[in-house]
C-alpha positions in Angstrom: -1.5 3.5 -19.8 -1.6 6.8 -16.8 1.4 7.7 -16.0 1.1 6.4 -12.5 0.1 3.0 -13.5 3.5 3.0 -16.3 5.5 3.7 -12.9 4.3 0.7 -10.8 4.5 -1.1 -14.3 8.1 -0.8 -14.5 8.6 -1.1 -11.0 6.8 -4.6 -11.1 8.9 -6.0 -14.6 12.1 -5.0 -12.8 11.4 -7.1 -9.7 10.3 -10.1 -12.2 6.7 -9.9 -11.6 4.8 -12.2 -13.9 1.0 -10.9 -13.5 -0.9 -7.9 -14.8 -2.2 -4.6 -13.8 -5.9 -4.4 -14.2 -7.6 -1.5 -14.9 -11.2 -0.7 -14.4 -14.1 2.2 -14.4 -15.1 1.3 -10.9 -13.2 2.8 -8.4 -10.9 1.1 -6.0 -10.2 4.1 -3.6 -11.7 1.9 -0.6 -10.6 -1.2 0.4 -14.2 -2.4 0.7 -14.6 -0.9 -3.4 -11.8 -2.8 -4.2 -13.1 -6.1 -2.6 -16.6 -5.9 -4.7 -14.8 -5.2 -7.2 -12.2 -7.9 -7.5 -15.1 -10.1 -6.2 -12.5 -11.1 -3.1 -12.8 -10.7 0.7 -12.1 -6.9 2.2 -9.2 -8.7 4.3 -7.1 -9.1 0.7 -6.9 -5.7 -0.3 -3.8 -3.9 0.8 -4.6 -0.3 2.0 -1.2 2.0 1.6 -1.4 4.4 4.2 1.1 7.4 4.3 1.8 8.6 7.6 4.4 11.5 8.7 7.4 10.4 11.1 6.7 13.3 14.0 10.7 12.8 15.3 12.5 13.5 10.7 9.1 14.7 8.8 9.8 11.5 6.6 7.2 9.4 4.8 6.4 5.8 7.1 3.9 3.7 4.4 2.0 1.3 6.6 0.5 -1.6 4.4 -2.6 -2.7 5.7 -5.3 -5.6 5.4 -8.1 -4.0 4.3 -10.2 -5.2 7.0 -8.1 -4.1 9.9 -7.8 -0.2 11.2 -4.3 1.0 12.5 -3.8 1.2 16.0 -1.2 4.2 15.8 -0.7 4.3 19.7 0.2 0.2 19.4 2.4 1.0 16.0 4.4 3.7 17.9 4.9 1.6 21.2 6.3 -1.6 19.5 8.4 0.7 16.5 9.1 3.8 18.7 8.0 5.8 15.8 5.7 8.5 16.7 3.1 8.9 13.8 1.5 12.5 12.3 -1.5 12.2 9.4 0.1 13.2 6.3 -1.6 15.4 4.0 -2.8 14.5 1.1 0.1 17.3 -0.2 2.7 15.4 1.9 1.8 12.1 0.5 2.0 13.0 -2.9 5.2 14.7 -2.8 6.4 11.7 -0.5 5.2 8.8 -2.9 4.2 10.4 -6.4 0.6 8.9 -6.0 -2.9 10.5 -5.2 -4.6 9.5 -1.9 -6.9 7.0 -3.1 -4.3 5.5 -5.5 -1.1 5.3 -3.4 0.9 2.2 -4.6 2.7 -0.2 -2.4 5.9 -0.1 -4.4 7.0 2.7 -6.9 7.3 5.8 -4.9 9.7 8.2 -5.6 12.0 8.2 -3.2 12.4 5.7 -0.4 9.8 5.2 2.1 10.4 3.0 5.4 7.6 0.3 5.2 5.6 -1.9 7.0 3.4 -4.9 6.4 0.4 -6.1 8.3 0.4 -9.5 9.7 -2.9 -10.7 8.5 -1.8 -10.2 5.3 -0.1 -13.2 5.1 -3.2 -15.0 6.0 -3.9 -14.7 1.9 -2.5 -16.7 -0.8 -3.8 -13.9 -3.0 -3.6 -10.2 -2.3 -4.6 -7.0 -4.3 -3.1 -3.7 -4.0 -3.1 0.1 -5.9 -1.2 0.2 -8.8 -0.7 4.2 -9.2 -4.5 5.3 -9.2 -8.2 4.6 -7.9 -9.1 2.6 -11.0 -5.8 0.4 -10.7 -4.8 -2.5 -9.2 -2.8 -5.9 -9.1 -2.7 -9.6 -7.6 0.6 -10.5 -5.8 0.9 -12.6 -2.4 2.6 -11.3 0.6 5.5 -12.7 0.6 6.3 -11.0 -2.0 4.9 -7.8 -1.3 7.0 -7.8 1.6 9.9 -8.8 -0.4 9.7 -5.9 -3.6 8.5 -2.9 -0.4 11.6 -4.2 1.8 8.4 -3.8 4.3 8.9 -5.1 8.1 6.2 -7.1 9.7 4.0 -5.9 12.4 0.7 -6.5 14.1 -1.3 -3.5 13.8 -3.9 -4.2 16.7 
């Protein structure tokens, strides 16, 4: 098992998570590659997206349906949180993951997080498990719970 994947492993067994990590040769660095490849809907994949608080230079990790796009200019009105792009430097020394492979959970260090909305519109959700080839099946509510993530609308 990668390294990356061991990480969100452990992280998942110590918040009593009973499914699996699957791993595969397709990628899953899009959410629509994801989708054909789980055989679900674009809207269940969760798309962790690392963004640079402007006002403290920390990591905000924005979890997203994988059909919806940010609307940074709505994020920062509602959260008063003005949002930079990361890097793909700054995300990896933020969360320990590649772009393309960023986890939900498992970073390492702490990451203020949010959660989209229309997640929640899924029973069954997939996210990143530590690489582009990685990924697991949770819901939202629990998602939210294990990311201590605050729900927002993100358009």
């Amino acid at each position: 098992m990668d390294k990356y994947v061991r990480r969100v492993h452990a992280f998942l067994q110590d918040n009593n998570f009973d499914g699996e990590i699957i791993t595969r040769e397709q990628t899953t660095k899009t959410a629509r590659e994801a989708a054909k490849v789980r055989g679900v809907s674009v809207g269940q994949i969760v798309k962790s997206l690392i963004f640079k608080d402007a006002a403290t230079n920390l990591p905000i990790l924005l979890l997203i349906s994988g059909k919806n796009q940010v609307d940074t200019y709505l994020f920062q009105e509602r959260q008063k949180i003005e949002l930079h792009k990361a890097n793909a430097i700054f995300v990896y020394e933020s969360t320990g993951f590649h772009i393309g492979g960023v986890s939900p959970i498992g970073h390492i260090q702490s990451i203020q997080t949010f959660i989209d909305n229309d997640l929640f519109l899924y029973d069954e959700i997939w996210a990143s498990a530590g690489t582009e080839f990685s990924v697991f099946q949770t819901n939202p509510i629990f998602l939210q719970k294990i990311s201590n993530a605050t729900k927002i609308s993100v358009r």
